[in-house]
C-alpha distance (Angstrom), angle and dihedral (degrees) to the residues before:
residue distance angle dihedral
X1 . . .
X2 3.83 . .
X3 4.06 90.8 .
X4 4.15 82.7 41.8
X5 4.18 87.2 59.7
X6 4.24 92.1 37.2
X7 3.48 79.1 57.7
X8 4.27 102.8 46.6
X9 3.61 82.3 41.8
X10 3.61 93.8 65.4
X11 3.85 97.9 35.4
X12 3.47 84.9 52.0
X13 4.67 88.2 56.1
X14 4.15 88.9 40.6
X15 3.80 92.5 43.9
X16 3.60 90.7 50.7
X17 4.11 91.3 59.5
X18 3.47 91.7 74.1
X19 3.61 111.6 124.9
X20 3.67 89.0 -139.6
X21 3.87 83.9 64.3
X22 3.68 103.6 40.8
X23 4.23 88.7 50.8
X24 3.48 88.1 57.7
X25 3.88 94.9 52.2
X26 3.42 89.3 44.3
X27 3.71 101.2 45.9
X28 3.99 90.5 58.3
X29 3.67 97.7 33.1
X30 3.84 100.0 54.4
X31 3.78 106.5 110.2
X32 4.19 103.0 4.4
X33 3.55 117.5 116.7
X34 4.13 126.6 -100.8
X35 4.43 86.4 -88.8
X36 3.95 94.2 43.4
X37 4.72 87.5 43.4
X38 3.89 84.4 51.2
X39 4.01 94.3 50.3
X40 3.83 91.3 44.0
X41 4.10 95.6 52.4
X42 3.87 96.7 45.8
X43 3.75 102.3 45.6
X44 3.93 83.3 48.5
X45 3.68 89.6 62.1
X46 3.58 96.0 37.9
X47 3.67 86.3 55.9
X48 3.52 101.7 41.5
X49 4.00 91.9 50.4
X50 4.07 95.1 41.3
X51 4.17 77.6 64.9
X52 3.64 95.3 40.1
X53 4.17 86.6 47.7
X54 3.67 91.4 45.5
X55 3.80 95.7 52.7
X56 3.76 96.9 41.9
X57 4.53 83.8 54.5
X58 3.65 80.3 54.9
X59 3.87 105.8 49.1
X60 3.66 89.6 49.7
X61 3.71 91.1 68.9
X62 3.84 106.4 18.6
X63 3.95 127.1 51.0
X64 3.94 99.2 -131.4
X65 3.44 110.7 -165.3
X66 3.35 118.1 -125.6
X67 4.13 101.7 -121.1
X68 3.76 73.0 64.1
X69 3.51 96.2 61.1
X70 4.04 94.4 40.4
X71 3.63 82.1 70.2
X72 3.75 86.5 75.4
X73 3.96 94.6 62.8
X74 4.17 90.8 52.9
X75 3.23 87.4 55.6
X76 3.54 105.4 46.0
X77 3.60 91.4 49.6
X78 3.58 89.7 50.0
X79 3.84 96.3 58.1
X80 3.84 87.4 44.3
X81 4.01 91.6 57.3
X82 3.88 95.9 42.1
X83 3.61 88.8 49.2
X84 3.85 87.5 58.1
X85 3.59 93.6 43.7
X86 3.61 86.2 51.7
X87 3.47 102.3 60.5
X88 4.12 100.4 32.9
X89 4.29 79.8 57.8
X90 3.83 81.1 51.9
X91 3.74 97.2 59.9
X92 3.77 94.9 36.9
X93 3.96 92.3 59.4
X94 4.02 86.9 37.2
X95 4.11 93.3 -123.4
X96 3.60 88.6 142.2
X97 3.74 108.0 96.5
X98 3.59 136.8 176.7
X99 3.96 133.8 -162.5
X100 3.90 134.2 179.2
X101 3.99 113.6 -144.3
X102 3.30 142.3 134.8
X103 3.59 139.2 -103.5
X104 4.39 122.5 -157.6
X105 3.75 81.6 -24.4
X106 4.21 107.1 -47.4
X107 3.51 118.0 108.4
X108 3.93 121.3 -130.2
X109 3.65 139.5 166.6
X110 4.07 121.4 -118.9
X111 3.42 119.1 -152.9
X112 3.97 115.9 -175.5
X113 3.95 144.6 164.5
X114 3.94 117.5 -112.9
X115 3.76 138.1 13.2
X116 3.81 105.5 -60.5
X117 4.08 132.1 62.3
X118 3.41 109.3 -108.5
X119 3.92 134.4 162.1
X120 3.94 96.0 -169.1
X121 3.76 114.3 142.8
X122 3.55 107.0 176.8
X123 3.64 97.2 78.6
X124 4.11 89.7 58.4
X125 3.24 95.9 37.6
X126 4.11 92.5 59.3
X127 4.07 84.3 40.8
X128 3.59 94.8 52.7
X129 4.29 91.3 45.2
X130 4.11 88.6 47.3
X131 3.41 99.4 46.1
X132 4.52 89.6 47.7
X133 3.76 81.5 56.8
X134 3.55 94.6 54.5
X135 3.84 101.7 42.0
X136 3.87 79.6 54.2
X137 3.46 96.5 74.2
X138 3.83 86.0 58.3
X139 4.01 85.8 60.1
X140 3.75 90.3 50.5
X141 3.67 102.2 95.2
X142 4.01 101.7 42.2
X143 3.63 89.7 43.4
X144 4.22 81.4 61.1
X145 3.64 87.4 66.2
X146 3.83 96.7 55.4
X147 3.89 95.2 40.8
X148 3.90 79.0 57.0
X149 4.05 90.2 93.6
X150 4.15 91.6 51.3
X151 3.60 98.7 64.7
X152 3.39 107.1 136.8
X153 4.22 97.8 22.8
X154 3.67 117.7 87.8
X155 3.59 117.4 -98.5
X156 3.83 98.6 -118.1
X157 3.64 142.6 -178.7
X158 4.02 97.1 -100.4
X159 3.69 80.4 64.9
X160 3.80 100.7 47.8
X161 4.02 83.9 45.5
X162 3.42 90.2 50.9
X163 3.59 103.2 54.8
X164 3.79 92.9 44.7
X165 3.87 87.5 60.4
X166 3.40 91.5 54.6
X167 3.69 95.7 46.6
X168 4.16 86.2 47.2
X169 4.04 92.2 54.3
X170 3.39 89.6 57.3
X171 3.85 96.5 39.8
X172 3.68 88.8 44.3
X173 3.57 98.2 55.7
X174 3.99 91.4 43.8
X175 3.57 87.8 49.7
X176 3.94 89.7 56.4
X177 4.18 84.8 61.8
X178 3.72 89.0 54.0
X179 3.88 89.8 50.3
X180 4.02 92.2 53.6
X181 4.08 83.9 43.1
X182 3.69 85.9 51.0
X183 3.69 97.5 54.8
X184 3.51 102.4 38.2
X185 3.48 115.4 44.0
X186 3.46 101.8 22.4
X187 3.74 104.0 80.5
X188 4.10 98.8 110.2
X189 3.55 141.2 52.3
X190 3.97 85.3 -120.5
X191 3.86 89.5 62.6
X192 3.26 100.2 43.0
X193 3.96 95.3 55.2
X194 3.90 85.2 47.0
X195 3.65 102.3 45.3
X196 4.17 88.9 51.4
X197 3.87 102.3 38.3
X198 4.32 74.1 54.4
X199 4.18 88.9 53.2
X200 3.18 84.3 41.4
X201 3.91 110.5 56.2
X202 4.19 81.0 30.5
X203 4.10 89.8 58.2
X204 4.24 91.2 46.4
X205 3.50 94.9 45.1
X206 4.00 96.6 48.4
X207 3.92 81.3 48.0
X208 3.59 97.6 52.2
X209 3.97 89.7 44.5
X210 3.85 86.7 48.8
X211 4.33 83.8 53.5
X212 3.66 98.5 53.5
């Protein structure tokens, strides 16, 4: 079982190179601060291995076929390209807006969707959580392959947990580069438009790709 886990763990850093994953990180982490970047990459992988978990319970007892499972990439790829759509229609109607103040003395820069000033988390938070559980039914059938070498163990939560820390190393780490983009080239309205109409032709192109 210990080579089994070695072997989620880094299934769990290689699956997380997908571009499909990385565009989502990077579509909700581009301009949030270091606290708000850190939220957004772990409740992705939570999500997207709660799916992966579920699924796995499932094919231990039920023969899922696998134009079942294809199902999964559709709709990955769907999110993906909505997500792009999303945020180009953002910068067309000029609803992304940005703001330097200060907080208790330090100085940041806001960046936020829509007309009004708003610090509310809880409605990205649940986005970012919904939309890992989604892309994981895109990971659904290449996870079969590495689940191949547990037939006959029960599918547990040490390996669920393990798979989500691989998938957060790698999310972490990306999420650092989106932190130094954040802080750097950020600073104007100008940027801001350019650096998201950018994620946002980026996130329907690796959709489309991901279609075809």
């Amino acid at each position: 079982m210990e080579a089994g886990l070695v072997l989620i763990f880094w299934y769990g850093m290689l699956h997380a190179f997908g571009p499909d994953h990385l565009t989502v990180i990077a579509d909700f982490s581009i301009g949030k601060n270091k606290r708000k970047t850190l939220l957004v990459t772990l409740l992705f992988a939570i999500g997207h291995g709660v799916t992966l978990f579920a699924f796995a319970k499932l094919l231990q007892y039920y023969d899922i076929p696998e134009t079942i499972t294809s199902y999964g990439d559709l709709i990955s790829s769907t999110v993906i390209v909505g997500m792009g759509l999303y945020m180009l229609f953002m910068v067309m109607t000029d609803r992304i807006q940005l703001k330097h103040h200060s907080h208790e003395g330090e100085e940041h820069t806001h960046i936020w969707f829509g007309k009004t000033h708003s610090h509310e988390d809880k409605a990205v938070s649940t986005s970012v959580f919904g939309i890992g559980v989604l892309m994981g039914l895109g990971g659904v059938r290449g996870m079969l392959v590495t689940l191949g070498m547990f037939q006959g163990s029960t599918i547990n939560l040490s390996i669920v947990l393990t798979f989500v820390l691989g998938v957060s190393l790698v999310f972490f780490a990306f999420g650092l580069v989106i932190l130094y983009l954040n802080s750097h080239f950020l600073s104007t309205k100008e940027n801001v438009r350019n650096v998201f109409t950018t994620a946002g032709v980026l996130s329907v192109a690796v959709g489309i790709n991901m279609l075809f």
